[in-house]
C-alpha positions as a Markdown table, in Angstrom:
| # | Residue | x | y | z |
|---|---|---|---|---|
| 1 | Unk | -55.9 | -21.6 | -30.3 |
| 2 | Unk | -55.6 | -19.9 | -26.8 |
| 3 | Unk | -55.9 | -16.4 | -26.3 |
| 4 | Unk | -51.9 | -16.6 | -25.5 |
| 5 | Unk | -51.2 | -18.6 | -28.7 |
| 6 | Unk | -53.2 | -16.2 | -30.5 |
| 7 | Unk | -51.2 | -13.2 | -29.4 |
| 8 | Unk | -48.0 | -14.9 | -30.2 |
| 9 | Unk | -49.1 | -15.2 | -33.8 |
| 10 | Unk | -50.7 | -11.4 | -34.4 |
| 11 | Unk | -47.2 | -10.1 | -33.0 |
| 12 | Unk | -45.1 | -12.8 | -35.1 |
| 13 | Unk | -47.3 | -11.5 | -38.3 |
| 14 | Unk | -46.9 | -7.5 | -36.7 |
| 15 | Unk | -43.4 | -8.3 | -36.8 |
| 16 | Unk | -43.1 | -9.6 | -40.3 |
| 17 | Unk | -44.8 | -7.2 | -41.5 |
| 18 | Unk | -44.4 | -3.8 | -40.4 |
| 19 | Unk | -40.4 | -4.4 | -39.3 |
| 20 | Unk | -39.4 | -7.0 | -42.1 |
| 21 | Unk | -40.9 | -5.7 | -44.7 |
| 22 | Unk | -42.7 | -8.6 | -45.9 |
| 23 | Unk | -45.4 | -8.6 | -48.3 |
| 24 | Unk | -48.8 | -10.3 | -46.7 |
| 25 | Unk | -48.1 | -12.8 | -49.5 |
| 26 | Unk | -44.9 | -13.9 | -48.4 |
| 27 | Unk | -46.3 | -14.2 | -44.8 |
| 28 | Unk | -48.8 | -16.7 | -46.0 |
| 29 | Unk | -46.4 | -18.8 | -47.6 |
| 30 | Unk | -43.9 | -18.8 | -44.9 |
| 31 | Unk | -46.5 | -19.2 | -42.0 |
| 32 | Unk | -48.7 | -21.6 | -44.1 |
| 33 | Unk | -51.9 | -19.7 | -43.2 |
| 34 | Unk | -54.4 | -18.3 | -46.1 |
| 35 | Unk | -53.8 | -15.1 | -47.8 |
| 36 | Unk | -56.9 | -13.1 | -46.7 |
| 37 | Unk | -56.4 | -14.5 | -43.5 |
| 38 | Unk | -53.2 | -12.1 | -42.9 |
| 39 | Unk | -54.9 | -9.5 | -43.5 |
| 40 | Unk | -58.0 | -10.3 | -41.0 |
| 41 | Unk | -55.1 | -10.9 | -38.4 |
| 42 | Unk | -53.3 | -7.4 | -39.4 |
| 43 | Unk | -56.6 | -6.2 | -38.8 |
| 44 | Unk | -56.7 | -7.2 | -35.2 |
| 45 | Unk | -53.2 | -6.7 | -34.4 |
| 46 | Unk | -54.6 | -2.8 | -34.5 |
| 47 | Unk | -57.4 | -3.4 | -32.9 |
| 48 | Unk | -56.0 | -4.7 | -29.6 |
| 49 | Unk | -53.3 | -2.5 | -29.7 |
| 50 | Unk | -50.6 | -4.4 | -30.5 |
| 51 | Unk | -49.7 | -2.4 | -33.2 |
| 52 | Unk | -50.1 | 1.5 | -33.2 |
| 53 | Unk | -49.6 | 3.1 | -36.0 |
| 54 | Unk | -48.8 | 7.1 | -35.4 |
| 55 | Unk | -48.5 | 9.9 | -38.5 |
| 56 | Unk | -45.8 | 12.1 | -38.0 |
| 57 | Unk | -47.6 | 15.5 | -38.9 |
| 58 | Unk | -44.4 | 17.3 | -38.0 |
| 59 | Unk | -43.5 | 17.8 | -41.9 |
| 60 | Unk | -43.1 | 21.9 | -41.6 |
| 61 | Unk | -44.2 | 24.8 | -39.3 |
| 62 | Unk | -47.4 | 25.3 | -41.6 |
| 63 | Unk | -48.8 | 22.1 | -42.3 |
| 64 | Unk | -50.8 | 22.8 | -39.1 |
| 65 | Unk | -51.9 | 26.0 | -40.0 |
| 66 | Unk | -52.7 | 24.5 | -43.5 |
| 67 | Unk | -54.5 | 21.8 | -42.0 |
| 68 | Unk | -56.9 | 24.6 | -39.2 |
| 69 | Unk | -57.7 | 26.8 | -42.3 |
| 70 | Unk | -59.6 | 23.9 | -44.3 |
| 71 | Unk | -61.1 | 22.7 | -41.6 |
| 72 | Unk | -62.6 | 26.2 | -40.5 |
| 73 | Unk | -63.5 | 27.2 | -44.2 |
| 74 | Unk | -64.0 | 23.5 | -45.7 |
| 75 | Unk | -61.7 | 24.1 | -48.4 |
| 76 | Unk | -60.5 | 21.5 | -50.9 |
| 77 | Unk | -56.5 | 22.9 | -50.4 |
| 78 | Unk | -54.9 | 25.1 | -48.7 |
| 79 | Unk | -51.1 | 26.0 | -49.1 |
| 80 | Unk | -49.2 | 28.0 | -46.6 |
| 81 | Unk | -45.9 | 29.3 | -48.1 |
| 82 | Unk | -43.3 | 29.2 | -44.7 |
| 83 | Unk | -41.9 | 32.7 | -43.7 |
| 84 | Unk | -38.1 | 33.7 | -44.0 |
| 85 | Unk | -35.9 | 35.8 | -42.6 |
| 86 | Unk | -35.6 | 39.3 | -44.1 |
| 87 | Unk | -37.9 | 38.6 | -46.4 |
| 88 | Unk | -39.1 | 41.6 | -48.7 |
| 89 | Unk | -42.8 | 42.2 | -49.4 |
| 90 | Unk | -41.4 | 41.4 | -53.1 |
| 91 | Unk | -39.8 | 38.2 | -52.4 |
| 92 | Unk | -43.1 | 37.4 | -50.4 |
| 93 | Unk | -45.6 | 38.2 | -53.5 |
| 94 | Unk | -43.3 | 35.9 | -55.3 |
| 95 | Unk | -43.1 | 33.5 | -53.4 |
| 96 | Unk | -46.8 | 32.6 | -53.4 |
| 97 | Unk | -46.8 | 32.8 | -57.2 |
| 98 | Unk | -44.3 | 30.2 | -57.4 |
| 99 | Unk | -46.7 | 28.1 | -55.3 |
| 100 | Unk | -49.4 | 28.6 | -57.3 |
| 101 | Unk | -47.7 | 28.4 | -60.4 |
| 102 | Unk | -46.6 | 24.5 | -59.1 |
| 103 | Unk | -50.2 | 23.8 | -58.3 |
| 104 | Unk | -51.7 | 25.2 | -61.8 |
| 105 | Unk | -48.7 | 22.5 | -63.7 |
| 106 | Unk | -50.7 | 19.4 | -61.7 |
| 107 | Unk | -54.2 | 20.4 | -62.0 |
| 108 | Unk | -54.2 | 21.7 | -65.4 |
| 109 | Unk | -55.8 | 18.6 | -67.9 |
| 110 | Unk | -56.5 | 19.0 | -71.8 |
| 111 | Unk | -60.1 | 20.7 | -72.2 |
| 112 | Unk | -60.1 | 23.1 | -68.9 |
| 113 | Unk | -61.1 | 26.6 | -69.4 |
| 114 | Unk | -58.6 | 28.7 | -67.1 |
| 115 | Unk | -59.7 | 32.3 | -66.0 |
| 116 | Unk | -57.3 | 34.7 | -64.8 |
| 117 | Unk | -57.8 | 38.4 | -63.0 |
| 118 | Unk | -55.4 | 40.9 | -62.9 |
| 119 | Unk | -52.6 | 42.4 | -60.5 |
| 120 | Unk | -48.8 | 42.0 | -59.2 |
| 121 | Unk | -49.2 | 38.2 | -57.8 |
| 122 | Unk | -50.7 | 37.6 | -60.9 |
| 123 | Unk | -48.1 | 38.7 | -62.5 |
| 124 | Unk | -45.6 | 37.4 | -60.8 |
| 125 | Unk | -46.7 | 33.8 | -62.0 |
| 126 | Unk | -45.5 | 35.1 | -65.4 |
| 127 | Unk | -41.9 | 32.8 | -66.3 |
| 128 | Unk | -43.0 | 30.4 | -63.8 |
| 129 | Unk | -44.0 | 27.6 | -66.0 |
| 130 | Unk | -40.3 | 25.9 | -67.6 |
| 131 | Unk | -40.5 | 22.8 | -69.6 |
| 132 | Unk | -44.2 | 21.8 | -68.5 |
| 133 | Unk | -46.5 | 19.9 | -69.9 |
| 134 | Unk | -48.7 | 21.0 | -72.9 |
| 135 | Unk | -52.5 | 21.0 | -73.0 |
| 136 | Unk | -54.8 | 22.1 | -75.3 |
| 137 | Unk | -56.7 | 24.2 | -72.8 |
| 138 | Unk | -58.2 | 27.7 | -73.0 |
| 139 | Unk | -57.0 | 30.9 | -71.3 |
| 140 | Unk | -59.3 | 33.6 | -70.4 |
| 141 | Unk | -59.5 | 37.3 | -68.3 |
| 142 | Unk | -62.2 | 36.9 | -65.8 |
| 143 | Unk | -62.3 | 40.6 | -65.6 |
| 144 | Unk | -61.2 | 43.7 | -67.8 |
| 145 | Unk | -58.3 | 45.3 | -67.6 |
| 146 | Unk | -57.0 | 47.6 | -64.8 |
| 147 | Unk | -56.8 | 51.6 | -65.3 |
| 148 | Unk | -53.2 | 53.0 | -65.0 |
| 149 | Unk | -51.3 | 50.1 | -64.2 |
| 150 | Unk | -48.1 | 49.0 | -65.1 |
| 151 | Unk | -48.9 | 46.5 | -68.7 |
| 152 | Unk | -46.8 | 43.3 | -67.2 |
| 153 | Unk | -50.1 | 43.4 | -64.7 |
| 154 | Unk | -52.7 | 43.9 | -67.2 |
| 155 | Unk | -54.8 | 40.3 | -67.6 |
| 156 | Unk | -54.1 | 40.3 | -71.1 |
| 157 | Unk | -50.5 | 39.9 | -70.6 |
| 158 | Unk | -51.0 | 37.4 | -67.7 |
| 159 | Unk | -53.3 | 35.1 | -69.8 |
| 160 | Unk | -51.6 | 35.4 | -73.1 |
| 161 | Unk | -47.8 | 34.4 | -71.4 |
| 162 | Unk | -49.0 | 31.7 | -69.1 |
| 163 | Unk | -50.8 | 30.5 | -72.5 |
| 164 | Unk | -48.1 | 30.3 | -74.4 |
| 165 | Unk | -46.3 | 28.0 | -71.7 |
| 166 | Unk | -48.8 | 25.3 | -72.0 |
| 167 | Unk | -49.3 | 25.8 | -75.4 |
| 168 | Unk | -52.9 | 26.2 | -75.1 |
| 169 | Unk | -55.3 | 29.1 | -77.0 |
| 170 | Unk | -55.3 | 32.6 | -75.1 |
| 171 | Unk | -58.2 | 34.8 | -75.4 |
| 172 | Unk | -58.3 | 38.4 | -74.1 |
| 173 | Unk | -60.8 | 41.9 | -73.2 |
| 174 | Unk | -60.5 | 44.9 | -74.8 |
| 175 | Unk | -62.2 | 46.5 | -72.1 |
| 176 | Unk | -61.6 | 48.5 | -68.6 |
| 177 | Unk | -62.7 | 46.1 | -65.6 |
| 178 | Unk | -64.9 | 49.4 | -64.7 |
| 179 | Unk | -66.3 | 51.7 | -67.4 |
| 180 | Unk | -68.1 | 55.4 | -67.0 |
| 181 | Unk | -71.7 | 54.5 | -67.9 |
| 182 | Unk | -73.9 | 50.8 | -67.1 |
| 183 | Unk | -74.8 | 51.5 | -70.8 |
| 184 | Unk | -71.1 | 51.3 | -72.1 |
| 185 | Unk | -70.7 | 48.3 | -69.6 |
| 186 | Unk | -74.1 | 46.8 | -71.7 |
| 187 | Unk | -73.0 | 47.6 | -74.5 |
| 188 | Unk | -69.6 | 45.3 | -74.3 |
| 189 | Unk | -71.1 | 42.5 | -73.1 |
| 190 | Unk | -73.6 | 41.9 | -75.6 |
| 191 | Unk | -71.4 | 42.9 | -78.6 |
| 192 | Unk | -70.6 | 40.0 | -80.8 |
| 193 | Unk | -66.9 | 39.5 | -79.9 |
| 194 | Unk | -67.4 | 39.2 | -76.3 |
| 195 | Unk | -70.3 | 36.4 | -76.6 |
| 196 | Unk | -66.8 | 34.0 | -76.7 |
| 197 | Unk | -65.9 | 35.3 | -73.1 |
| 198 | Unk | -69.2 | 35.1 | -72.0 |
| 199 | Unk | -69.2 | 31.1 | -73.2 |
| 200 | Unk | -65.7 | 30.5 | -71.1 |
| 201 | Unk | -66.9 | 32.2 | -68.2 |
| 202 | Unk | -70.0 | 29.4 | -68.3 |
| 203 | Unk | -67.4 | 26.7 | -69.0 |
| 204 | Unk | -64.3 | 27.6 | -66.2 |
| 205 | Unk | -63.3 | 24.8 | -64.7 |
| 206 | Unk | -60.4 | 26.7 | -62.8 |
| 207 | Unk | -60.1 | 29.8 | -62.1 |
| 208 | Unk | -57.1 | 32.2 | -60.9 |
| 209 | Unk | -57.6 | 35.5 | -58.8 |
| 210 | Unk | -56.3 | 37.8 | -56.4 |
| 211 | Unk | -57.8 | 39.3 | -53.4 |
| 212 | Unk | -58.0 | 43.0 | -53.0 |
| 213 | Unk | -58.2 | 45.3 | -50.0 |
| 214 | Unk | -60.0 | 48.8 | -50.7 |
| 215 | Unk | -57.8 | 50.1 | -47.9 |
| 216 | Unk | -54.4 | 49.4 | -49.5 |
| 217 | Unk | -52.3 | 51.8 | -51.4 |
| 218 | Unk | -51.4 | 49.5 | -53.6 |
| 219 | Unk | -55.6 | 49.7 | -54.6 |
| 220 | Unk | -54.9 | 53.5 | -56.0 |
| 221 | Unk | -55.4 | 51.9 | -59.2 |
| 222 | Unk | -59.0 | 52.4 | -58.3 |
| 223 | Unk | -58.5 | 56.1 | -58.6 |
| 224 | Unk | -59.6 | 55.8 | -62.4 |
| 225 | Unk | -62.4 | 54.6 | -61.8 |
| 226 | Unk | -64.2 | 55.9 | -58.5 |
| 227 | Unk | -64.4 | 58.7 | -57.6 |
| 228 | Unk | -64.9 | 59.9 | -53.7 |
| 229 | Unk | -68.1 | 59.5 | -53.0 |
| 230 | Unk | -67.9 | 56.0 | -54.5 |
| 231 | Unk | -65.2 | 54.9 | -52.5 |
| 232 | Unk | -66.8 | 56.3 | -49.5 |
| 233 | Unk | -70.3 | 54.4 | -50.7 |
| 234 | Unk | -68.1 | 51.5 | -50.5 |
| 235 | Unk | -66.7 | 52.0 | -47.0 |
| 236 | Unk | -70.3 | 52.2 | -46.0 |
| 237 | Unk | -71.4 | 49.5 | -47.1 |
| 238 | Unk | -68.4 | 48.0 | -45.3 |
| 239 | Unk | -66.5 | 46.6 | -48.4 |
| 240 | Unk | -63.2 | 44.8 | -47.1 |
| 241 | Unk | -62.4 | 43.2 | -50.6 |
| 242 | Unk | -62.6 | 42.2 | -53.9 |
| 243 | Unk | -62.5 | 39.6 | -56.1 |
| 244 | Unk | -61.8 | 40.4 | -59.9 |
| 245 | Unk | -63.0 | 43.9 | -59.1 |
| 246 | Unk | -66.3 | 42.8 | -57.1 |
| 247 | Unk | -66.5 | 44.0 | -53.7 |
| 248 | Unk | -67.8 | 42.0 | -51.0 |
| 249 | Unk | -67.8 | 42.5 | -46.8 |
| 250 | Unk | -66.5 | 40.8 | -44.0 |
| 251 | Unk | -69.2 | 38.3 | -44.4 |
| 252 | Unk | -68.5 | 37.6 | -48.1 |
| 253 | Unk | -71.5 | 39.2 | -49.2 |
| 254 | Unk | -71.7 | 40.8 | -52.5 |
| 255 | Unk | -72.1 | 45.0 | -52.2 |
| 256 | Unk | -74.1 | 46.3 | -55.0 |
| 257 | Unk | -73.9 | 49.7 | -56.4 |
| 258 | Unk | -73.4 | 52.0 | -58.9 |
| 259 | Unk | -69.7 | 50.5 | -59.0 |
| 260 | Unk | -70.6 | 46.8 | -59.5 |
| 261 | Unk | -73.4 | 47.8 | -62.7 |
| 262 | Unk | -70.4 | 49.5 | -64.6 |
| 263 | Unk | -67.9 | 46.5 | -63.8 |
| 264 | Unk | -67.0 | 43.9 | -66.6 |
| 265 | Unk | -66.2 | 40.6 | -65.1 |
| 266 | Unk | -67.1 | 37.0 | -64.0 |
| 267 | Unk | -70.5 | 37.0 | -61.7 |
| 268 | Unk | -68.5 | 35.5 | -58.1 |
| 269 | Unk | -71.5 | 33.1 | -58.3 |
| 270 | Unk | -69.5 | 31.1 | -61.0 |
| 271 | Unk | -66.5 | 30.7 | -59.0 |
| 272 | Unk | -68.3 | 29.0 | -56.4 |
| 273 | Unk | -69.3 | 26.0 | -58.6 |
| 274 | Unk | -66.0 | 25.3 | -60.4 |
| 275 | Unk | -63.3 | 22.6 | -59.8 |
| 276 | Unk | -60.6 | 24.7 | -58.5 |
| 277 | Unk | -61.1 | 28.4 | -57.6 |
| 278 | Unk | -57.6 | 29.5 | -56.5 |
| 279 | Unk | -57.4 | 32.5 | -54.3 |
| 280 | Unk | -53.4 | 33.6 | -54.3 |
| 281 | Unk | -52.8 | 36.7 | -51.9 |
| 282 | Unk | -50.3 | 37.5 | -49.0 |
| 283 | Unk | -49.9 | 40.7 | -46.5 |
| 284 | Unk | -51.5 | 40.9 | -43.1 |
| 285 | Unk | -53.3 | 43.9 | -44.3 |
| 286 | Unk | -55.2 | 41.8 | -46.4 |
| 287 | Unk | -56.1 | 38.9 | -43.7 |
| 288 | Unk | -59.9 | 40.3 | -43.4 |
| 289 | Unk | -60.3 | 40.7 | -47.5 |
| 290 | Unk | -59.2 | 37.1 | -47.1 |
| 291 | Unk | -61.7 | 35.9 | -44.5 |
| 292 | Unk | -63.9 | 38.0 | -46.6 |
| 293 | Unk | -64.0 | 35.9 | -49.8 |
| 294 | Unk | -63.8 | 32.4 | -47.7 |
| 295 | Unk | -66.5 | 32.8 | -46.4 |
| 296 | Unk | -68.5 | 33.8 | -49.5 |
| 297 | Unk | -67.4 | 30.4 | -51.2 |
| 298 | Unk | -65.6 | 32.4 | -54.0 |
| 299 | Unk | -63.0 | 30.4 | -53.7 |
| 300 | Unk | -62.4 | 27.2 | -52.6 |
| 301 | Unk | -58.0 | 26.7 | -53.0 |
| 302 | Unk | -55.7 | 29.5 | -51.1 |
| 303 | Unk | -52.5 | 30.3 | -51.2 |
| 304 | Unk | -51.0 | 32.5 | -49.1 |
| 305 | Unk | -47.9 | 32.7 | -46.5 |
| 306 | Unk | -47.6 | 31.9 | -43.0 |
| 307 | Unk | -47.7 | 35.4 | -41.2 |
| 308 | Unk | -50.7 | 36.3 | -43.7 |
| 309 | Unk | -52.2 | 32.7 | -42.2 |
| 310 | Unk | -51.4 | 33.4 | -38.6 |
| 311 | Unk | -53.1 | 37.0 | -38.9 |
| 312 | Unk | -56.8 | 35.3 | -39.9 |
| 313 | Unk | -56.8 | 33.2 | -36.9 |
| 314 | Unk | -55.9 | 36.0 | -34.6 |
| 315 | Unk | -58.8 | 38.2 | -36.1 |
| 316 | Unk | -61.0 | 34.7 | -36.3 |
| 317 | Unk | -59.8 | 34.6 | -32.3 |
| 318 | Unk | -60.7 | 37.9 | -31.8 |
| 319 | Unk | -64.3 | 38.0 | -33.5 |
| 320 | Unk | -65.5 | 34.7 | -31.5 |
| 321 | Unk | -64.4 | 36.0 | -28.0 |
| 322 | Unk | -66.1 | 39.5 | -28.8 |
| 323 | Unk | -69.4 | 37.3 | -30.2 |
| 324 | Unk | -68.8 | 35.3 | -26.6 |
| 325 | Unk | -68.6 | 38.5 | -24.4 |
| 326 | Unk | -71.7 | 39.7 | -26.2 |
């Protein structure tokens, strides 16, 4: 076959299948040439450029952004929630609980122990869950409760609703996420009934959490259980965030004090070996608490919106030019 022949037939067998639809086996019949061979000559149609396939990544404004953030953290998914007009902090908070909500309904399999923190987003996942699927899966708090917060927030509510939903078996704290003395905190976590926690927490295969910023108002909640000089210990040490009521800094690493040896919840350690550790959190404030817990590996799933997204590159920008300069 000359080289001109040869051309004739990979664009004839181009044609037939990328434009008419045909199935290879249908090409072989018609053409009269051996199965395996059409896909050899498919093969090389590509090759010399006769065919160029192109992906049309142009599906939203964020599956760009989606696609920078696991590249830059090696994340196994990240979901970007697009921005809207006019939209309220509220509406925004909600928003990314919807999206996690969808992803819990497809990951979710019979067998999976699922640990929840507390807080708003949380929360907001609460009603989210219509008609799905049942599984016999277990339900846990990865952290005790919050001080003198409103109850819909408390984990136990969180756990025990989004249970119900999948018809799996809820299991709850009856404990602060901080207590007054590292002998009351001891205490708790050897007792009897929280040796079943303890078990789940060694078993997660998922896990749920929010991402906190020390600096937020909405983190007044901490008022019950730090005092000044502990929140200022914390700014020292340059806490940005926390994770189930563990702080951590820019870098992701853990700050240990005082604080952390009277806190009842999941070590972050565990969160870095599970399947899906989902990190749900929006607000430019909270970009660096954000960058914070990437880079520690506590989780490995975010969700969050667009302007939240856009505000980590442009302090990731911002922190390589100053490391350039320097």
């Amino acid at each position: 076959m000359t080289s001109r022949e040869e051309k004739k037939l990979l664009v004839k067998i181009a044609q037939m299948y990328y434009e008419e639809d045909m199935t290879q086996s249908a090409i072989s019949k018609e053409l009269g040439i051996y199965r395996t061979s059409i896909s050899r000559w498919l093969k090389k149609a590509r090759e010399e450029g006769i065919v160029k396939i192109t992906i049309n990544t142009d599906i939203d404004e964020t599956f760009d952004l989606e696609q920078r953030l696991t590249k830059l953290f090696n994340l196994r998914e990240v979901i970007i929630v697009p921005d809207k007009k006019d939209q309220t902090q509220v509406e925004k908070k909600k928003a990314v609980a919807i999206a996690g909500a969808e992803l819990l309904k497809k990951i979710i399999q019979d067998d999976d122990v699922i640990g929840f923190a507390w807080g708003s987003t949380m929360a907001s996942m609460i009603g989210e869950f219509p008609g799905v699927s049942k599984k016999d899966a277990h339900f846990v708090p990865l952290v005790g409760g919050p001080g003198p917060m409103d109850t819909k927030h408390h984990v136990n509510t969180i756990v025990y609703n989004i249970a119900e939903d999948f018809n799996g078996t809820a299991y709850f704290i009856d404990a602060a996420a901080v207590v007054e003395k590292k002998e009351t905190k001891d205490d708790i976590i050897h007792s009897h009934y929280f040796k079943k926690i303890t078990e789940l927490w060694d078993s997660l295969t998922v896990a749920v959490v929010g991402i906190g910023n020390p600096g937020q108002s909405s983190n007044l909640v901490w008022a019950g259980f730090c005092g000044d000089e502990e929140i200022e210990a914390l700014n020292e040490q340059g806490a940005i965030g926390d994770i189930c009521s563990r702080f951590y800094d820019i870098n992701g690493r853990l700050i240990h004090s005082d604080l952390s040896d009277r806190t009842i919840a999941v070590e972050l350690e565990k969160l870095k070996h599970i399947s899906y550790s989902i990190g749900i959190a929006e607000s430019v404030e909270k970009a660096p608490s954000i960058i914070g817990g990437l880079r520690g590996r506590y989780i490995n799933t975010l969700i969050t919106t667009e302007e939240t997204a856009n505000e980590m590159l442009k302090i990731l920008e911002q922190q390589e030019k100053v490391l350039s300069d320097n």
